[in-house]
N, C-alpha and C positions, 0 to 999 in steps of 0.2 A: 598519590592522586587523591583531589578531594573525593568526597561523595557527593553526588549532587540529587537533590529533590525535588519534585514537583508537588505544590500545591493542588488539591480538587477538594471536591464536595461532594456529599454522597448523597446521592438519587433521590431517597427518601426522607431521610432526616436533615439534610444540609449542612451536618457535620463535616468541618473540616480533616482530611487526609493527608499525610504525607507520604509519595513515594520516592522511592528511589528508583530513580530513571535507569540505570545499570540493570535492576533486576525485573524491570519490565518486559514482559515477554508477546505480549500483543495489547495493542490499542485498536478501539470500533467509537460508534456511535455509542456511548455512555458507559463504554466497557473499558475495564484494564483489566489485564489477567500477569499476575506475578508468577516466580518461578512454583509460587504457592498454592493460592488462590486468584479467584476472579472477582471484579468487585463491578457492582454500577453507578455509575457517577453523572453529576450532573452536565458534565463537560461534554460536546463533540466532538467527534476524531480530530476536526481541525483544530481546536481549542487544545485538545491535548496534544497534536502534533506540533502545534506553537509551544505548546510549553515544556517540552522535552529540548525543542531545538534551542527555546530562551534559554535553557538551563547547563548550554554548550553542550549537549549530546547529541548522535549521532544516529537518526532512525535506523539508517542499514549503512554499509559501506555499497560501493559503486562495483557492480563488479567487472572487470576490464576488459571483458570481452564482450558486452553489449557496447551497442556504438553510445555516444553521448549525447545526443537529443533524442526526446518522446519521440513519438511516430505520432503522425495527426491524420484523423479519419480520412485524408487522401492517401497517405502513404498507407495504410491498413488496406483501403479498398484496392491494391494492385496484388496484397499478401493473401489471398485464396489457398488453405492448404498448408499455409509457412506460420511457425512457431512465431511466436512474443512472448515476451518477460513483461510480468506484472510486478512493478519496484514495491507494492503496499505488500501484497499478499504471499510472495516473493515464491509468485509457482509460475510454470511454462502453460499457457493455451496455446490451441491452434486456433485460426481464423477459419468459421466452417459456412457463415454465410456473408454474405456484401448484398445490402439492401442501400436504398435512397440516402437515408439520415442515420444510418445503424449499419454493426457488423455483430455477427453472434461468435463467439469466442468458447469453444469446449476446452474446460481445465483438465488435466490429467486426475483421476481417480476421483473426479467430482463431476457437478455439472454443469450446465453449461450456463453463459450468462451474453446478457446484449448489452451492445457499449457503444455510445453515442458519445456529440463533441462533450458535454458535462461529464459525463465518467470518465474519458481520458483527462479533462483539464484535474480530478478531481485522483483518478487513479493513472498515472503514467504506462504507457506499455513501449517496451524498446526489443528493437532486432540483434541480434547477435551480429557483429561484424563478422563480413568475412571472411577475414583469413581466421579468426578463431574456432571455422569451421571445418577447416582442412587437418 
C-alpha cells in the first residue's frame, strides 16, 4: 500500500507541511493533531477534509448499523429523548430540546451543543437502524 500525503501550511509561518493522512488522528478548523503532536494550519476542516479524501482516504468507515441517510432538522424534531450519531466527532448525543430553527443535542461526558440546518449540512447526525437495536 502506498502512503499517502496531504499538503497544508502552517498558521504562522506559511511553511509548507507534509502529512500523512494514515496517521492523522483528528482534523478541526486549522487544526490536525497526529498520532504525535497537534499542529495549526492554515487550512479549514473543509479544505482539509477535501484533501484527505483527494488523496483516496477515508475520513471514518460507515458504520452498519446506523441507517444511511443524515437525519434533517424534520426528522431530529420528532427524536425528543432518542440517541444520534455524530459521523465528524464520532460520539452518541441525545436530542434534549426541539425549538423553531434549532435542536440542543447533550453529548455523553461532554456538553451540550445546538444544531441548526448549517451544522447538520456541515456535521452529519444519523439514527441507529432498527433492527440493530434489538
Amino acid at each position: 500500500m502506498l502512503t499517502k500525503y496531504i499538503e497544508v501550511h502552517d498558521k504562522d509561518t506559511g511553511m509548507k507541511l507534509a502529512f500523512n493522512a494514515d496517521k492523522i488522528t483528528v482534523i478541526g478548523d486549522h487544526i490536525i493533531d497526529t498520532e504525535r503532536d497537534g499542529f495549526e494550519v492554515a487550512e479549514s476542516y473543509d479544505e482539509l477534509k477535501q484533501l484527505i479524501f483527494d488523496a483516496g482516504c477515508l475520513i471514518h468507515k460507515k458504520d452498519p448499523r446506523l441507517e444511511d441517510k443524515p437525519l434533517t432538522m424534520e426528522d431530529i424534531r420528532t427524536m425528543l429523548g432518542e440517541p444520534v450519531w455524530n459521523s465528524n466527532s464520532r460520539s452518541w448525543a441525545l436530542v434534549k430540546e426541539v425549538r423553531e430553527n434549532s435542536v440542543t443535542l447533550v453529548y455523553w461526558l461532554a456538553d451540550w451543543e445546538l444544531a441548526d440546518a448549517e451544522y447538520l449540512a456541515k456535521y452529519p447526525l444519523y439514527r441507529m437502524r432498527a433492527a440493530a437495536c434489538r
